[in-house]
C-alpha positions in Angstrom: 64.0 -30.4 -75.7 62.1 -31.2 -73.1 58.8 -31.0 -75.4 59.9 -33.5 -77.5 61.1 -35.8 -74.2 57.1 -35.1 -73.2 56.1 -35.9 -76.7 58.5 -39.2 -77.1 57.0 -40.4 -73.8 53.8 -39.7 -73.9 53.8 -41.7 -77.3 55.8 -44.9 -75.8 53.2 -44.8 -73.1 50.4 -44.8 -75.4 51.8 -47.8 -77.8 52.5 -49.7 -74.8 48.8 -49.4 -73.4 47.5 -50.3 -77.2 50.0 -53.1 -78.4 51.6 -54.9 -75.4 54.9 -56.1 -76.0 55.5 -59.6 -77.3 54.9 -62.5 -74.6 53.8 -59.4 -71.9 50.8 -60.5 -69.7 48.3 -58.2 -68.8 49.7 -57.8 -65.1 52.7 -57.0 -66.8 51.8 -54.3 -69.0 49.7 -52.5 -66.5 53.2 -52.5 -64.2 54.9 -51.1 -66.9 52.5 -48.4 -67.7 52.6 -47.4 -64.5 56.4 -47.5 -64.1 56.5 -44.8 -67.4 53.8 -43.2 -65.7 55.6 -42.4 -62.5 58.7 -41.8 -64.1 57.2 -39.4 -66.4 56.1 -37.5 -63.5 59.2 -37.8 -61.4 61.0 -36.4 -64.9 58.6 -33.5 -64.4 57.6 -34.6 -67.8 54.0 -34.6 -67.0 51.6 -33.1 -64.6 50.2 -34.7 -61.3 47.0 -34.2 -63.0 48.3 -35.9 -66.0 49.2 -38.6 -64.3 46.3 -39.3 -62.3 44.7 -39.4 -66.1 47.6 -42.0 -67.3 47.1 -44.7 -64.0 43.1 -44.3 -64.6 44.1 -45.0 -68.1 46.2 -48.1 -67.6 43.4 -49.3 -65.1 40.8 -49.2 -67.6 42.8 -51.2 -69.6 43.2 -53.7 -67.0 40.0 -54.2 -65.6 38.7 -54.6 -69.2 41.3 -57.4 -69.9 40.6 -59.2 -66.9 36.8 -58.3 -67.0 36.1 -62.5 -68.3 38.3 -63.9 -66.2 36.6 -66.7 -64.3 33.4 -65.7 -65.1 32.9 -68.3 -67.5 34.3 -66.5 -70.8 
């Protein structure tokens, strides 16, 4: 049971981070990855390990989203 809860979650947190919800700004998807991140954790769903990897993940993701922004592209 709990594999597939891991599995299930892991999954939702990966779509998020590749196709952000319809009318979700960037600031809000990285808040909402972290959000499942913690609560994966809290769930004991994931590892502290693993979610050190997740919120490096989302931040990736963010700082490549927002990498233009006011720099003229």
């Amino acid at each position: 049971m709990t594999d597939d809860l891991r599995r299930d979650a892991l999954a939702a947190w990966y779509k998020l981070l590749a196709q952000p919800e319809i009318r979700m700004d960037v600031e809000e998807q990285y808040d909402e990855l972290l959000k499942a991140a913690d609560e994966m954790e809290r769930q004991g769903l994931i590892s502290g390990a693993e979610w050190r990897t997740l919120v490096r993940e989302a931040g990736v993701a963010f700082s490549n989203a927002t990498e233009g922004v006011g720099k003229g592209t």
